[in-house]
C-alpha positions as MATLAB code, in Angstrom:
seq = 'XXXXXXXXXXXXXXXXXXXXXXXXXXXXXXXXXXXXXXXXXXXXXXXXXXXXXXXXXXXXXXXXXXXXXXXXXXXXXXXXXXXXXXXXXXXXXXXXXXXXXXXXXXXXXXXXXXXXXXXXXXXXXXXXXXXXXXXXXXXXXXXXXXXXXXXXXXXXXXXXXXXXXXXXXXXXXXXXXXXXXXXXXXXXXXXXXXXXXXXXXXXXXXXXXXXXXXXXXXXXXXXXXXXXXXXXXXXXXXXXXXXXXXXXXXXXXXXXXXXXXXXXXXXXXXXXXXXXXXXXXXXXXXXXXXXXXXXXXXXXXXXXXXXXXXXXXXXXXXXXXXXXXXXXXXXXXXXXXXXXXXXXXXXXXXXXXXXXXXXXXX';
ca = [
      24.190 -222.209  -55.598;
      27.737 -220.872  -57.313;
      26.199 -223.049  -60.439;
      23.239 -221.719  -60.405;
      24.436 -217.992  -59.930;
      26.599 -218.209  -63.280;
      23.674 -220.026  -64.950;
      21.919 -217.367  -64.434;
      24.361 -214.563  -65.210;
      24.832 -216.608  -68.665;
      21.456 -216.424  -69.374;
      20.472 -213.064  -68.896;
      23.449 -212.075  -71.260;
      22.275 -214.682  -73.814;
      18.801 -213.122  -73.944;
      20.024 -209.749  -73.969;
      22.554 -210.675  -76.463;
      19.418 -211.912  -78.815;
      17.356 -208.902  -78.192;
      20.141 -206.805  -79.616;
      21.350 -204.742  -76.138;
      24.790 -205.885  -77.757;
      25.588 -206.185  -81.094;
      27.993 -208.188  -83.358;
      31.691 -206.555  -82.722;
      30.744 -205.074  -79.810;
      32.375 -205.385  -76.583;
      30.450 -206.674  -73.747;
      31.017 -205.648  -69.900;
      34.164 -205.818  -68.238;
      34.352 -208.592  -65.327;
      34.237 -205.950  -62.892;
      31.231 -203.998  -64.646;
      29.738 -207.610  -65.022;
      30.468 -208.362  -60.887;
      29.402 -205.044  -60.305;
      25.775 -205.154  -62.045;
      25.542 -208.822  -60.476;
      26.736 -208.742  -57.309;
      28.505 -212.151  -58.003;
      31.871 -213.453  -57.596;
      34.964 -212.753  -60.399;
      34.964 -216.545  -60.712;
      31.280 -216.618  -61.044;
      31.450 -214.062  -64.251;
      34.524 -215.775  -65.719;
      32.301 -219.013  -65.743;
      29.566 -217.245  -67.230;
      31.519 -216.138  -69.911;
      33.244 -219.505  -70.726;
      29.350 -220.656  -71.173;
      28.613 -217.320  -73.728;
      31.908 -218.553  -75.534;
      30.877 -222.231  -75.947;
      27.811 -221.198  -76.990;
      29.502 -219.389  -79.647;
      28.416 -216.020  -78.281;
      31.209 -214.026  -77.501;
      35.399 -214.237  -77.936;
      37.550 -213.679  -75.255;
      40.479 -211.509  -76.491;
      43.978 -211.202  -74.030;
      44.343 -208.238  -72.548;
      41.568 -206.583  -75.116;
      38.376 -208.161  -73.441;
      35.023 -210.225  -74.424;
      33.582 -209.262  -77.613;
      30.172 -210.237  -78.837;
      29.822 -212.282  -82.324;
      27.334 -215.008  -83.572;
      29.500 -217.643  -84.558;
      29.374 -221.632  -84.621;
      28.959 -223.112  -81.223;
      32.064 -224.890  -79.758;
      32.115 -228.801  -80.270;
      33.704 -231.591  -79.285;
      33.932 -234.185  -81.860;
      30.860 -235.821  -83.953;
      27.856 -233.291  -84.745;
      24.625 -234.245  -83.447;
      21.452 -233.429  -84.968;
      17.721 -233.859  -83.458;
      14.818 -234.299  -85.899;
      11.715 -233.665  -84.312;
       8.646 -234.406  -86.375;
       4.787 -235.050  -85.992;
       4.849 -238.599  -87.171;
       7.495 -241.257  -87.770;
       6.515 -244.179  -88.926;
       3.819 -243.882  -91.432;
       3.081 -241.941  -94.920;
       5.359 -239.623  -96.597;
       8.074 -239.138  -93.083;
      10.020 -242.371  -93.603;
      10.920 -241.059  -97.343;
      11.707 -237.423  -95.676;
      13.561 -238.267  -92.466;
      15.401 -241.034  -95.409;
      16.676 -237.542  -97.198;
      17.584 -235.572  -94.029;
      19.838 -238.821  -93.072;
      21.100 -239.261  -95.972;
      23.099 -235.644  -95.940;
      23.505 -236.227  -92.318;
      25.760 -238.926  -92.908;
      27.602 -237.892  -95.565;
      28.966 -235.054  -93.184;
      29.648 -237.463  -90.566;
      26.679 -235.942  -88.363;
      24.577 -238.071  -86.210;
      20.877 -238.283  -85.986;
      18.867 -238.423  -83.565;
      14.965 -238.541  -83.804;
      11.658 -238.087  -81.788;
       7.928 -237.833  -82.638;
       5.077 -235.251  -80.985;
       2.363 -236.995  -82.156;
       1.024 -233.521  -83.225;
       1.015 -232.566  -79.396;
       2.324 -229.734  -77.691;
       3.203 -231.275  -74.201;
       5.036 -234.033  -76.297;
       6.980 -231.253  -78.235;
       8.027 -229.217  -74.941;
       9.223 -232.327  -73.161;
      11.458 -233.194  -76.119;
      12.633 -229.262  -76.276;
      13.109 -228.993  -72.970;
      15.572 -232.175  -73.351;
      17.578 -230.247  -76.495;
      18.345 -227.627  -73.691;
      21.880 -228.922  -72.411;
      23.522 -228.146  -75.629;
      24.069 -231.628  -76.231;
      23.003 -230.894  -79.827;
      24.151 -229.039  -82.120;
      20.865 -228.156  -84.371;
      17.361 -229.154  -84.456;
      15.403 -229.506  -86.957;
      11.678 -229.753  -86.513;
       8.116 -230.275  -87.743;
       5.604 -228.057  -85.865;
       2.940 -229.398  -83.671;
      -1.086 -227.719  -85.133;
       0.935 -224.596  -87.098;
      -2.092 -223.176  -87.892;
      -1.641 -220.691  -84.363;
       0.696 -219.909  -81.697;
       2.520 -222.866  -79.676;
       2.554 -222.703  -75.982;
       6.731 -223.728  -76.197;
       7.390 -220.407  -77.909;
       9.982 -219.885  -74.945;
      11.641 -222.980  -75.520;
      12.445 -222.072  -79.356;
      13.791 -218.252  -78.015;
      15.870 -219.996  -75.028;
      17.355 -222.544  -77.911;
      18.272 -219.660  -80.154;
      19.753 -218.003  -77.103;
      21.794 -220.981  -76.701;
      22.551 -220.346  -80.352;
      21.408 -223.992  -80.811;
      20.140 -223.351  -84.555;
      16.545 -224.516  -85.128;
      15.153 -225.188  -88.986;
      11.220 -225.799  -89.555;
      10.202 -228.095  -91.965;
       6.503 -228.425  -93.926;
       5.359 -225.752  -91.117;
       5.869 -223.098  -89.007;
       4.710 -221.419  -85.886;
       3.178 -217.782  -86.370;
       4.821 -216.093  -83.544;
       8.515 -217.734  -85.121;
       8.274 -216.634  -88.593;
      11.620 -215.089  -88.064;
      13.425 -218.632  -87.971;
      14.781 -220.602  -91.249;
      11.840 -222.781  -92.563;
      11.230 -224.991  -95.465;
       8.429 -225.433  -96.788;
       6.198 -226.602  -99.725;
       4.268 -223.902 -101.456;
       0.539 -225.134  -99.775;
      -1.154 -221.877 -101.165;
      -0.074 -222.759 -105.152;
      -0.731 -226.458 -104.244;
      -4.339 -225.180 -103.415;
      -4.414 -222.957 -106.595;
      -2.884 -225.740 -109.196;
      -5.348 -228.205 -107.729;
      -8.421 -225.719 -108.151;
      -6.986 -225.201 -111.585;
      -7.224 -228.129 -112.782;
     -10.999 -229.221 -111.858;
     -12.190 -226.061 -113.905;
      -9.715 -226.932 -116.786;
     -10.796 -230.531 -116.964;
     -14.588 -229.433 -117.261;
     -15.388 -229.912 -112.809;
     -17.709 -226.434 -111.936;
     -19.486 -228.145 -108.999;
     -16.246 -228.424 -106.444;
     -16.442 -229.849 -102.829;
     -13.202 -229.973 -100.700;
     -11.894 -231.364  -97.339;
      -9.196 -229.730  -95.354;
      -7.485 -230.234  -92.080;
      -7.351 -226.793  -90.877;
      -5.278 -226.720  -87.468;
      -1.533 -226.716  -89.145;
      -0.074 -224.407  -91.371;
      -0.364 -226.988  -94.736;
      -4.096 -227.558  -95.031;
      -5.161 -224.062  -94.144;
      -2.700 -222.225  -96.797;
      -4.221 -225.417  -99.549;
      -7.502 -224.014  -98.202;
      -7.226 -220.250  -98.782;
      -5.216 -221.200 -102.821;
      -8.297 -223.433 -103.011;
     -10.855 -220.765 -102.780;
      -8.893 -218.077 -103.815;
      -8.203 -220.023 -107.662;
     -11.877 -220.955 -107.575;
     -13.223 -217.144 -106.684;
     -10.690 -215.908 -109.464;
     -12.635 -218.867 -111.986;
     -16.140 -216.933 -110.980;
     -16.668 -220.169 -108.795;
     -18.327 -220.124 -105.259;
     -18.516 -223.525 -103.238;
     -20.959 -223.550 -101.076;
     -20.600 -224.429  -97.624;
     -22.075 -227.947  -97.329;
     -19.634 -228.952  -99.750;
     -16.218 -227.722  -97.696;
     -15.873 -229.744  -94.884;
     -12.601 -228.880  -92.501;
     -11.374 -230.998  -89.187;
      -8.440 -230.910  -86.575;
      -6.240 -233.408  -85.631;
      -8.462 -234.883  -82.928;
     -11.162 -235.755  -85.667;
      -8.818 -236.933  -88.390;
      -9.783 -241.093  -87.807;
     -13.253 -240.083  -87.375;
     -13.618 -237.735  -89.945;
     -16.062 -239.793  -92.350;
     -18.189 -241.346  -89.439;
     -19.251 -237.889  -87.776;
     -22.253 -236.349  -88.508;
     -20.541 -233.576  -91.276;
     -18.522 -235.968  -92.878;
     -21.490 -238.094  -93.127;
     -23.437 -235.857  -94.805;
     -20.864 -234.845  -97.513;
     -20.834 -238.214  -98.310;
     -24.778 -238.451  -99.239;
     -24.132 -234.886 -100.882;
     -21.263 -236.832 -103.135;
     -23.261 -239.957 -103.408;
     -26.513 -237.853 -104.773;
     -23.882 -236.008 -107.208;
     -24.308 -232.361 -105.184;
     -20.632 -232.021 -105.993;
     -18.831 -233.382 -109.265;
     -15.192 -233.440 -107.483;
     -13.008 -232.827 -104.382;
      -9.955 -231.775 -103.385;
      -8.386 -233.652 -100.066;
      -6.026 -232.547  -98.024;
      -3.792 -235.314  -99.001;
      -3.607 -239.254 -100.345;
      -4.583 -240.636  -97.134;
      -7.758 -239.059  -97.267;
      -8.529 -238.923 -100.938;
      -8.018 -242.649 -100.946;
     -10.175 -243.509  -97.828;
     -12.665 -241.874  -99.388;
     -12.437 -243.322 -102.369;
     -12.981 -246.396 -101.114;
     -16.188 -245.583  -98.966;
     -17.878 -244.109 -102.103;
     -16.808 -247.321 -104.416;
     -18.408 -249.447 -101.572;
     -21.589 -247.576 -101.707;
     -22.423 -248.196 -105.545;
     -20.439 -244.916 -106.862;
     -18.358 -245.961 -109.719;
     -15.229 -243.730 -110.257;
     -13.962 -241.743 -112.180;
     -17.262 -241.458 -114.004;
     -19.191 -239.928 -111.213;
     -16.856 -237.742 -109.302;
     -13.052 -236.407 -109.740;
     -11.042 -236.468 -107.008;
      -7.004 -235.013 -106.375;
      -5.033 -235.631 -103.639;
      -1.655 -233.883 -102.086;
       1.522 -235.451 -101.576;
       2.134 -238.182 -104.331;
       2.133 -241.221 -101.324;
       2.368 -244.788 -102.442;
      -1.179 -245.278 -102.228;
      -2.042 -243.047 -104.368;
      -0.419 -245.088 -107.261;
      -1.970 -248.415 -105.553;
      -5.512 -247.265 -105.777;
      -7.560 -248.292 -109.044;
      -8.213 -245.782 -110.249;
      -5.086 -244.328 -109.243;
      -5.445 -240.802 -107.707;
      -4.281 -237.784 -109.640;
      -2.097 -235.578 -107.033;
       0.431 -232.773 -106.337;
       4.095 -234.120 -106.103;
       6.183 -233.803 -102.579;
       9.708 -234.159 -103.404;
       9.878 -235.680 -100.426;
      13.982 -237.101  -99.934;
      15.116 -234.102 -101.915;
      12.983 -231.805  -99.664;
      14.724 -233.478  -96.505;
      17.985 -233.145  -98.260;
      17.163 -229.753  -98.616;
      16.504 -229.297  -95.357;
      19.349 -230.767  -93.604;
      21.748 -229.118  -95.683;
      20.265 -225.837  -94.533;
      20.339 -226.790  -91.379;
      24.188 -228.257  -91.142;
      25.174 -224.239  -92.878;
      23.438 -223.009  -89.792;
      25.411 -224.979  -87.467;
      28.826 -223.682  -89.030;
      27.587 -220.506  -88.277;
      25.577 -219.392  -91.756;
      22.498 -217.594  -92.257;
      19.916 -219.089  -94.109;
      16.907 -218.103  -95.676;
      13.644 -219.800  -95.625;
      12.141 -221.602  -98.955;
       9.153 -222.384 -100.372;
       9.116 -225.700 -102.736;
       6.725 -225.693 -106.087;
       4.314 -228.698 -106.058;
       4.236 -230.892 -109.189;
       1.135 -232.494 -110.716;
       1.208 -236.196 -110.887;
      -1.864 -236.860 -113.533;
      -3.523 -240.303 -113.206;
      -6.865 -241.322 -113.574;
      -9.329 -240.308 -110.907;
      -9.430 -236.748 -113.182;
     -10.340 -237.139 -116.375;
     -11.573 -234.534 -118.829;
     -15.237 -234.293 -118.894;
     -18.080 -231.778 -120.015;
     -20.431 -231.590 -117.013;
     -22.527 -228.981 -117.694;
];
């Protein structure tokens, strides 16, 4: 119970200390004011405390008293760092998690990493593990960033902690407020609309997956560079799915039918919301008597390996991928030492190859 108590006492102070009730500099309760408002024990407040100052909360001063600050958190030898992301394994993460660890060890810090598999419960029970304090920063890919997450607490108890937290390629819209990085999704949209109307493409389709942060914002560029090009897709030809339908997403009945509306030439390009699915669909066309490029453009996002693999091989937008997870621990390990940090937006690149050529299809 005695643990408990200060537990408790430590985190009501954290959380007021995060909603501002005490600022930088600024002294915080006497022990007696603190036993007094708790009706707790002077040993149980002196514990407290020693948990605010390990945190890196709050300096005890002799004979002066406790003072709040936001410093670095007290540690005992190596620095640990969790990466939490979506996917491990597959696509673009190996090259990304390969530029996180490469900082990571440079500094001596240890990495630890964990997957969500784009699923809430997944991410809370790996949060709710990052609670002891056992590491010293987190960095971490949102689970469906397109709306709120249900661990919102979680994140706000961590940064109580003052356990520093860095999103990468998403985040949440309730935690805007924490250090992100980011690629610039909305431009990526725009620079890929661009280019269809430049190369001669007026009859667009596009597919987006539309429950995380990077395929709606390449959505809304999309449309917004097409409207600004006097260009209006219709609707049969902008198909969007979640991440329940993303291995089904050419066999259901919508995906099926932009496929005949491709096949019977409805739509002279598209725009997918990455390599993966530009190149899967690519092949399911090929098989069914198109012949690209001649009868359809198509760009990708993300530059994968496949994309250069494929004949023809697909025209997409550039991730920077190792120097964007350089990028990100290095933000992340300033954080930890006690720096502010700012969030950032990365430019996409255009990698030009030849599944969009120049043609006149008027």
């Amino acid at each position: 119970m005695a643990e408990t108590k200060y537990m408790q006492v430590a985190d009501t102070l954290r959380r007021e200390i995060a909603e501002g009730v005490f600022q930088d500099g600024q002294a915080l309760m006497t022990e007696e004011e603190l036993r007094f408002r708790f009706k707790v024990s002077r040993q149980t407040v002196r514990q407290a405390i020693a948990l605010l100052e390990n945190d890196g909360l709050v300096d005890r001063r002799r004979g002066s008293g406790t003072y709040v600050r936001h410093g670095p958190r007290r540690r005992q030898g190596t620095m640990h760092v969790a990466v939490v992301t979506t996917y491990i394994t597959d696509y673009i993460f190996p090259s990304i998690v390969s530029g996180i660890e490469s900082v990571l060890n440079r500094d001596g810090a240890v990495m630890s990493l964990s997957a969500t598999y784009n699923d809430s419960a997944i991410e809370r029970d790996v949060l709710e593990r990052m609670m002891d304090g056992r590491v010293d920063g987190l960095i971490v890919e949102g689970v469906r960033t397109a709306s709120e997450t249900p661990n919102a607490a979680l994140y706000r108890h961590l940064a109580e902690r003052n356990i520093p937290v860095l999103f990468m390629n998403g985040y949440y819209p309730g935690l805007g407020d924490f250090p992100h990085v980011v690629m610039d999704d909305f431009g990526g949209g725009r620079i890929a609309a661009r280019e269809l109307v430049n190369r001669g493409y007026h009859r667009p389709a596009g597919l987006f997956k539309t429950d995380d942060l990077q395929g709606r914002e390449r959505l809304e560029g999309f449309l917004a560079e097409l409207r600004s090009q006097g260009i209006e897709i219709p609707e049969e030809n902008l198909l969007t799915f979640g991440t329940e339908e993303r291995y089904t997403v050419y066999e259901n009945p919508a995906g099926q039918r932009l496929i005949r509306r491709l096949l019977a030439g409805t739509a002279d390009s598209i725009v997918c919301y990455n390599d993966i699915f530009a190149v899967t669909l690519m092949t399911i066309l090929r098989e069914q008597g198109m012949k690209l490029p001649d009868q359809l453009g198509v760009i990708g996002f993300d530059n994968a390996p496949v994309a250069e693999m494929i004949r023809p091989g697909l025209t997409t937008l550039g991730h920077p991928k190792e120097a964007f997870g350089a990028l990100v621990a290095e933000k992340l390990l300033r954080m930890i030492v006690g720096e502010r940090e700012r969030s950032v937006s990365m430019a996409w690149s255009l990698v030009d190859r030849e599944s969009l050529p120049r043609v006149d299809r008027e």
